[in-house]
C-alpha positions in Angstrom: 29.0 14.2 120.2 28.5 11.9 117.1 31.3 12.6 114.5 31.7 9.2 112.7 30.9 9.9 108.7 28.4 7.8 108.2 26.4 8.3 111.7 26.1 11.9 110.1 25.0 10.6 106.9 21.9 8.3 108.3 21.2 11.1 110.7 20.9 14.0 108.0 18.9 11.1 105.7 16.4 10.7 108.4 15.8 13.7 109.7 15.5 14.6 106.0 12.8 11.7 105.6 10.9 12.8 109.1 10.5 16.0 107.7 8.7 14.9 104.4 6.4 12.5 105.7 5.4 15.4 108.7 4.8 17.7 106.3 2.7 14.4 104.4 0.9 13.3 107.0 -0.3 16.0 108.9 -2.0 19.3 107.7 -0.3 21.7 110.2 3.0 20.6 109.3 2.3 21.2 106.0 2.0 24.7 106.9 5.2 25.1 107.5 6.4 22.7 105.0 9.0 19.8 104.7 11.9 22.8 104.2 11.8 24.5 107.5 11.7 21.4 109.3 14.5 19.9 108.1 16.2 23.3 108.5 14.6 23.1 112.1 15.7 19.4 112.8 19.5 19.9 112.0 20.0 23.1 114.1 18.5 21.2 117.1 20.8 18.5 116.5 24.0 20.9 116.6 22.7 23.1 119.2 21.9 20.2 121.5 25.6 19.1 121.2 24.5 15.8 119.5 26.7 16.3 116.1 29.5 18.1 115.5 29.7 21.4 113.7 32.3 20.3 110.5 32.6 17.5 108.6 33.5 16.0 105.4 30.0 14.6 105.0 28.6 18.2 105.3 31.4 19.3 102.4 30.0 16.9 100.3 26.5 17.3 100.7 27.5 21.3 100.2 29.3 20.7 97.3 28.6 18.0 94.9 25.4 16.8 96.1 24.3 20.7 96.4 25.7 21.1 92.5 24.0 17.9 91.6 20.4 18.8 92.8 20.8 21.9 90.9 21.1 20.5 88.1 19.0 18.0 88.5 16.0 20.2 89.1 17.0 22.7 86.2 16.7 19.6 83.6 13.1 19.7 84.6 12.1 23.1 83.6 12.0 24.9 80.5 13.1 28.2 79.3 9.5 29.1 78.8 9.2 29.8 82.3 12.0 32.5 82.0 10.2 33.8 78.9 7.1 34.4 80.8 8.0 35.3 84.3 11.6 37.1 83.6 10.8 40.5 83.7 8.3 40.7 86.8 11.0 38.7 88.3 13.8 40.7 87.7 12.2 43.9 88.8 11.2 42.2 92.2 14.5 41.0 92.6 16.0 44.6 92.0 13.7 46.0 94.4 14.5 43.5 97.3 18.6 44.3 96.4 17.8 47.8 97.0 16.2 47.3 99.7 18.9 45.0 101.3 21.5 47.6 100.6 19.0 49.7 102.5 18.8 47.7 105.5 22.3 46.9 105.8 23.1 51.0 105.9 20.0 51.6 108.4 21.4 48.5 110.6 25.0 50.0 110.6 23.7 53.3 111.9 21.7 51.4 114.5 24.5 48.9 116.1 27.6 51.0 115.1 28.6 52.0 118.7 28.5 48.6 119.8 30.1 46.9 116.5 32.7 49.2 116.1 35.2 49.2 113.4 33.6 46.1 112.3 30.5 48.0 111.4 31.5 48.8 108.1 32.6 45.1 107.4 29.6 43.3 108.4 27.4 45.9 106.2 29.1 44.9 103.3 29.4 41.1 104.4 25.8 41.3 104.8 24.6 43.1 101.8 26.5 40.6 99.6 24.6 37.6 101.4 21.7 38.8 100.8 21.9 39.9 97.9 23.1 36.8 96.4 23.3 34.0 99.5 26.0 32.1 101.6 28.6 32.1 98.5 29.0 36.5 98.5 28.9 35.9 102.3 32.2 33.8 102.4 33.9 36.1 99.8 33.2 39.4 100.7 33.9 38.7 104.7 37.3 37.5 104.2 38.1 40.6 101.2 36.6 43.4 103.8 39.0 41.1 106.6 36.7 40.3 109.3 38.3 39.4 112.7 37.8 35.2 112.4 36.0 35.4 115.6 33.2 38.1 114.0 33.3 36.2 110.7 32.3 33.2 112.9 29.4 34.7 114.7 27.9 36.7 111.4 28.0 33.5 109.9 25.7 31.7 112.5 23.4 34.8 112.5 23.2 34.7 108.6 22.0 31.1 108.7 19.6 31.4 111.3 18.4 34.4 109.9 18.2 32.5 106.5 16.5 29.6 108.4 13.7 32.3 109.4 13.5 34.1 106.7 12.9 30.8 104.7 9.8 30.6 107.0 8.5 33.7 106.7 8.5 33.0 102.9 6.9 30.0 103.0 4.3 31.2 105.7 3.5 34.6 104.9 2.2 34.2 101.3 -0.5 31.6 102.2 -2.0 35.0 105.0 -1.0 37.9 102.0 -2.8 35.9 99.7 -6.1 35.8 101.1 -5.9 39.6 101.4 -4.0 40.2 98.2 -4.8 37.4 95.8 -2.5 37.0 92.2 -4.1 38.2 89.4 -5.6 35.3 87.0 -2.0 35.4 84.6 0.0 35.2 88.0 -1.9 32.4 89.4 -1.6 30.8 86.1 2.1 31.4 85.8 3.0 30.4 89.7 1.6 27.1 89.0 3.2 26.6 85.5 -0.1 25.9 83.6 0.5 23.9 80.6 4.2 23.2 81.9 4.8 19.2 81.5 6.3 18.7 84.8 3.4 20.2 86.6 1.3 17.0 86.2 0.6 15.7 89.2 -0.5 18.3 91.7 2.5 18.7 94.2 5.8 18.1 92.9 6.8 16.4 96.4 3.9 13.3 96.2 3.0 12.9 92.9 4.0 9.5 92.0 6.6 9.2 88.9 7.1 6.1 86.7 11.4 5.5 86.4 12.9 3.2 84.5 17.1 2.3 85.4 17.3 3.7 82.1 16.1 7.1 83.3 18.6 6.8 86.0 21.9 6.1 84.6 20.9 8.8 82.0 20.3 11.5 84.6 23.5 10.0 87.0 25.6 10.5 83.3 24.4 13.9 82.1 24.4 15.6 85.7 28.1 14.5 86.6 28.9 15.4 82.9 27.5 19.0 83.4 29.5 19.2 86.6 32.6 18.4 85.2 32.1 20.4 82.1 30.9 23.8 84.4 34.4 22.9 86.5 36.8 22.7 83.6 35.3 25.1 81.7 35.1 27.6 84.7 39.5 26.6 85.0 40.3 26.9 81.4 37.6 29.9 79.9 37.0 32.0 83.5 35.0 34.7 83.2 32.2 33.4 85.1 32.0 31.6 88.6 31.1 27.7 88.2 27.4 27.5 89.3 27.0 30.0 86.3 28.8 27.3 84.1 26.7 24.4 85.7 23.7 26.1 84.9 23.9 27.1 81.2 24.9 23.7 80.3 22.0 22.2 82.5 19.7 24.7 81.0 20.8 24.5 77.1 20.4 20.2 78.0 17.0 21.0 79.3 15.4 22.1 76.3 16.4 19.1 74.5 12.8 16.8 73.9 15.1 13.9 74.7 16.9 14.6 78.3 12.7 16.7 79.1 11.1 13.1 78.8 13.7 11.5 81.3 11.9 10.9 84.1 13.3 11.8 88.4 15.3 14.6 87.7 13.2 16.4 89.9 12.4 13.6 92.7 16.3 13.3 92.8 17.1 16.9 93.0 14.6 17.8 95.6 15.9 15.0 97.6 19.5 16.5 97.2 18.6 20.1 98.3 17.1 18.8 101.3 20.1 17.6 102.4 21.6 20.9 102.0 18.8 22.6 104.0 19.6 20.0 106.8 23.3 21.0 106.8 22.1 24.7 106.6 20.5 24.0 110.2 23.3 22.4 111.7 25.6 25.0 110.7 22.8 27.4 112.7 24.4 27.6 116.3 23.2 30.0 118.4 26.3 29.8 120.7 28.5 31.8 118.6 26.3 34.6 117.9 25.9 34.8 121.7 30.1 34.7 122.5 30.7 37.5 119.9 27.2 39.7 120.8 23.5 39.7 120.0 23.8 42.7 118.1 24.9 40.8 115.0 21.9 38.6 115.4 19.9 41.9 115.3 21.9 43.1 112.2 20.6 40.3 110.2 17.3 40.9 111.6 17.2 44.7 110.0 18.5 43.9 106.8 16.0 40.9 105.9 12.9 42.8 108.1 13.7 46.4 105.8 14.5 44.2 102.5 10.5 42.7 103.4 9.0 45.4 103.8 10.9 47.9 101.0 9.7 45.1 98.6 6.3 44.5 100.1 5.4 48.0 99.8 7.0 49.0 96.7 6.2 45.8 94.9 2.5 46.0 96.0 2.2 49.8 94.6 3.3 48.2 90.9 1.2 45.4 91.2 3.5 42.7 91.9 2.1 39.2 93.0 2.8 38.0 96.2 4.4 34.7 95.2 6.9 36.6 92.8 8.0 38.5 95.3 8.2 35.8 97.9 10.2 34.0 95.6 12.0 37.2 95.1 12.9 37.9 98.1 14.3 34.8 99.1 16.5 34.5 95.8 18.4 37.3 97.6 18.3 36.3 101.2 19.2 32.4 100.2 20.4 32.0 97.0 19.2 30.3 94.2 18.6 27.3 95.6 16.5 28.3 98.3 14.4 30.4 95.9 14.1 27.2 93.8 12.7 25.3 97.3 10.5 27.8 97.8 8.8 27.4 94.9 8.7 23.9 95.1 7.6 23.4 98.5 4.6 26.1 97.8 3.4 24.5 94.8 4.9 27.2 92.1 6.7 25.4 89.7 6.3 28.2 87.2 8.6 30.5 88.9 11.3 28.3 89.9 13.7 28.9 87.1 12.9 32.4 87.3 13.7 32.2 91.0 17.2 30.5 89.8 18.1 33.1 87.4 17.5 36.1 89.3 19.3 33.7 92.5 22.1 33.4 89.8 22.1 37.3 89.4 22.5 37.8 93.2 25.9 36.0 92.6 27.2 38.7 89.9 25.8 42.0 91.6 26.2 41.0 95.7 29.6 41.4 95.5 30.1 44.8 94.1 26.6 46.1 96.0 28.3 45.1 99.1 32.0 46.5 98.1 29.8 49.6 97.6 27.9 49.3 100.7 30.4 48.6 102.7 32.7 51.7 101.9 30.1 54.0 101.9 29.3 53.3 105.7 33.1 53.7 106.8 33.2 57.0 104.5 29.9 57.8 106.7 31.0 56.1 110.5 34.8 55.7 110.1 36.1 52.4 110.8 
């Protein structure tokens, strides 16, 4: 089993670089797009028993390299977007959170006899993660006190379950579409007409002229943004740090001077890929088996009811398939997952709206799953 810090690091790298230039080269991997398979790619290495399962290269990559790509890809985008697409977006968004609470109090009536007293827990647990992501996850399973081996195993079913869901997101549309196609404004709007990093027609190829200036301009103001969100975030609280990180990236975004830099987004796509890689080699399936399938299956309910609630009720007020899709993963995944999404399926119009409402998750999955969760064990006990 390879553990050695940099083995890990040319390993996550090239699976990282396999998965783009599958998704390049041939048309049926594009299908599925370079995303999944990276996600695909690391959970075959830690399932096989080829890398280990912790690591300070993963911390890293889930930390500051994470932090970096956000920003990164937020200096590329313009609070236009937000202007335009906000309000659809929101509305999805609040629709796929009802409909997660929904699914987490349907799957706790389902699997209660064999969870037990940990029903109650993991419907809060998963409410908050998908509601917001992995970050609600981690805070409301240790507040609700999870037994560490249940916390374990609902953490391997949430990112597997993310994994999928990421590729029912990314699949889906392109089938929905043809039956349901976006409006003329939508289409517009999912592609970011007029938008001035929308030149070239896939954000992933399109080839980019950088100069070193344009790289030690970007390396200064992103590490400056992260150190700003972290001693603001100490000193002013009020808000969690990505909220920090993200205003400052976004107030430096609409600056004409830091817009004409050119990479940001090359360089933060590159660093959220490496997060998706770690995402699949945190996905192993041997856990979730130890503890019980049944918190597999939880998962399952919760992201199936949160599809269809918001398929259905999103279709009968005219929502677009790609806002939704985006939508919906902003809850499952997180911000930066919604922001991949978009990428990865050609909508650069609705990434920062993705982020934002991503963002949101992180304020609101925390109390819906507090509520959530008490209101099952006022229901089952526990």
């Amino acid at each position: 089993m390879l553990k050695d810090p940099l083995t890990l690091a040319v390993l996550i790298a090239a699976i990282t670089a396999l998965a783009f230039w599958l998704d390049y080269r041939f048309t049926a991997m594009s299908k599925a797009g370079a995303t999944l398979l990276v996600i695909i790619f690391g959970a075959l290495l830690s399932n096989t028993g080829i890398v280990v399962l912790d690591s300070p290269v993963y911390s890293a990559i889930e930390g500051p390299v994470t932090s970096l790509a956000i920003v990164f890809l937020l200096l590329s985008v313009g609070l236009g977007d937000l202007k335009q697409a906000g309000p659809r977006m929101l509305g999805m968004f609040l629709i796929a959170a009802i409909g997660t609470a929904l699914g987490a109090f349907i799957g706790a009536l389902l699997f209660s006899p064999a969870l037990g007293a940990e029903t109650w827990r993991l419907a809060g647990a998963f409410t908050g993660t998908y509601t917001g992501g992995g970050l609600n996850f981690a805070a409301l399973g240790r507040a609700l006190d999870l037994s560490p081996s249940m916390f374990s195993a609902a953490a391997a079913a949430d990112n597997v379950t993310t994994a999928i869901w990421i590729g029912v997101t990314l699949a889906a549309p392109i089938w929905l579409m043809r039956r349901w196609p976006d409006g003329a404004d939508d289409t517009a709007l999912a592609e970011g007409a007029g938008a001035a990093h929308d030149a070239s027609p896939h954000p992933f190829w399109g080839a980019v002229p950088i100069s070193l200036l344009d790289l030690v301009q970007l390396a200064a103001i992103g590490l400056f943004v992260m150190l700003a969100a972290r001693l603001v975030s100490q000193s002013v609280g009020l808000f969690p740090e990505i909220l920090w990180l993200t205003t400052f990236a976004l107030i430096l975004a609409q600056l004409p001077a830091v817009r004409a830099l050119h990479g940001a987004q090359q360089f933060g796509n590159l660093g959220l890929h490496f997060f998706f890689a770690v995402i699949g080699i945190r996905s192993l399936l041997g856990e979730m088996l130890r503890v019980g399938p049944e918190v597999f299956y939880y998962t399952l309910v919760v992201v199936g009811v949160q599809g269809a609630f918001l398929l259905v009720v999103g279709r009968a007020l005219k929502g677009s398939v790609s806002t939704m899709a985006v939508a919906s993963q902003a809850a499952i995944g997180g911000p930066t997952t919604a922001m991949a999404l978009a990428v990865a399926r050609g909508w650069p119009g609705l990434m920062l709206p993705g982020v934002a409402v991503g963002l949101l998750g992180y304020a609101v999955g925390n109390y819906s799953g507090f509520a959530v969760a008490h209101l099952v064990r006022l229901i089952l006990g526990g």
